[in-house]
C-alpha positions, 0 to 999 in steps of 0.5 A, a space after each residue: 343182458 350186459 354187453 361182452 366188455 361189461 361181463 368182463 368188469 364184473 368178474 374177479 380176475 378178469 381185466 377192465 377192458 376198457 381202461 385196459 385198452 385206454 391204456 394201450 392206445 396212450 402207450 402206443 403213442 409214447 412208443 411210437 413218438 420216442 423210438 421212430 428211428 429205432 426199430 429193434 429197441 422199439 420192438 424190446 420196449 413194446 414187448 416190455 410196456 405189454 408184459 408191464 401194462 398185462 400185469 398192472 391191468 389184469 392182476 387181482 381186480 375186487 368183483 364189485 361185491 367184494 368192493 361194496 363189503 370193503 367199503 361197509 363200516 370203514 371211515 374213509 379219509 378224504 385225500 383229494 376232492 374235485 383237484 383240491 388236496 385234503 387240509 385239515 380244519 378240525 384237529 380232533 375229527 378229520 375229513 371223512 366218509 363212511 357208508 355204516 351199517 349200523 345206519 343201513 342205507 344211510 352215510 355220513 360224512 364230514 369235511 371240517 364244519 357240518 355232518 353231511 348225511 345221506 341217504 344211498 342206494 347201493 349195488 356192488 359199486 353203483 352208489 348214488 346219493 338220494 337225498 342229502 342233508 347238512 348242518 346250518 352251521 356257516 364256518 370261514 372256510 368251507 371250500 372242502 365241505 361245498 366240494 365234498 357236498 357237490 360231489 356226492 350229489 353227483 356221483 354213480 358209482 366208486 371203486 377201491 383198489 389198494 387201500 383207496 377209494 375213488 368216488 367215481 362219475 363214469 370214468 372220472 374220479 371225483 373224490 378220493 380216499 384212504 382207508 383210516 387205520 386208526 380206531 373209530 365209532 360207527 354212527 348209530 341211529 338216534 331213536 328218541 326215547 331209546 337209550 
């Protein structure tokens, strides 16, 4: 059976009591250091952090069922990996992942030298890499690719939330992405012998 705080995150339209009261806690500091010596604009800008921090932290949250249909037959564009901001070394395929359903179980990868391919297994947003595998190719630069290649290994789970895609570890954020708008193919199986 999962704990109180646990039910709470998997339901739609419920807050993420955990972040919600990270929140608070870094919020009661900012207060309390800025307006010590003024109590009545310390009381209005209390009462307005907490009308900010309930709209932000509990509006329309993605039940996680909801994020693992988003996530499906999307190419997620790499923005961010492990503090290194996306660059782009091949100008006609850019940094992605993509979570296909054409390969079920299986995902893919690129980071400007080798496809990565993986094998996954997924429940709502718990993800985890089982067995990945990549191209032998040596490029000169690789830092996005051995980044991305680590990260994957290491991960248990993602989240999405406007249009972005977090490649999470716990709480920590290990890659991010966003949502490609543009027209793309889907990676089939390769069946020898098959057209």
């Amino acid at each position: 059976m999962l704990d109180p705080v646990k039910q709470n995150y998997h339901h739609v339209g419920r807050c993420d009591v955990e972040v919600l009261l990270e929140d608070l806690l870094i919020l009661s500091h900012l207060i309390i250091g800025w307006f010590k010596n003024n109590e009545r604009i310390m009381k209005w800008n209390v009462l307005l952090a907490v009308i900010i921090l309930g709209l932000t932290a509990c509006g329309d949250r993605l039940s996680p069922e909801e994020q693992e249909r988003m996530l499906m037959d999307e190419r997620w564009l790499l923005q961010e990996v492990r503090g290194t901001e996306n660059y782009q070394l091949d100008e006609h395929r850019p940094n992605h992942v993509m979570f296909p359903t054409t390969i079920p179980g299986e995902a893919r990868a690129f980071a400007g030298c080798n496809t990565i391919s993986m094998r996954i297994n997924l429940s709502g947003t718990d993800l985890e890499v089982e067995q990945m595998i990549r191209g032998r190719k040596e490029c000169e630069d690789m830092l996005l690719e051995n980044k991305l290649f680590e990260v994957l290994d290491e991960i248990d789970g993602f989240r999405i939330s406007n249009g972005t895609m977090e490649l999470r570890q716990g709480r920590r954020t290990l890659a991010t992405f966003e949502r490609d708008t543009t027209e793309f193919f889907l990676p089939q199986r390769w069946t020898p012998g098959g057209d």
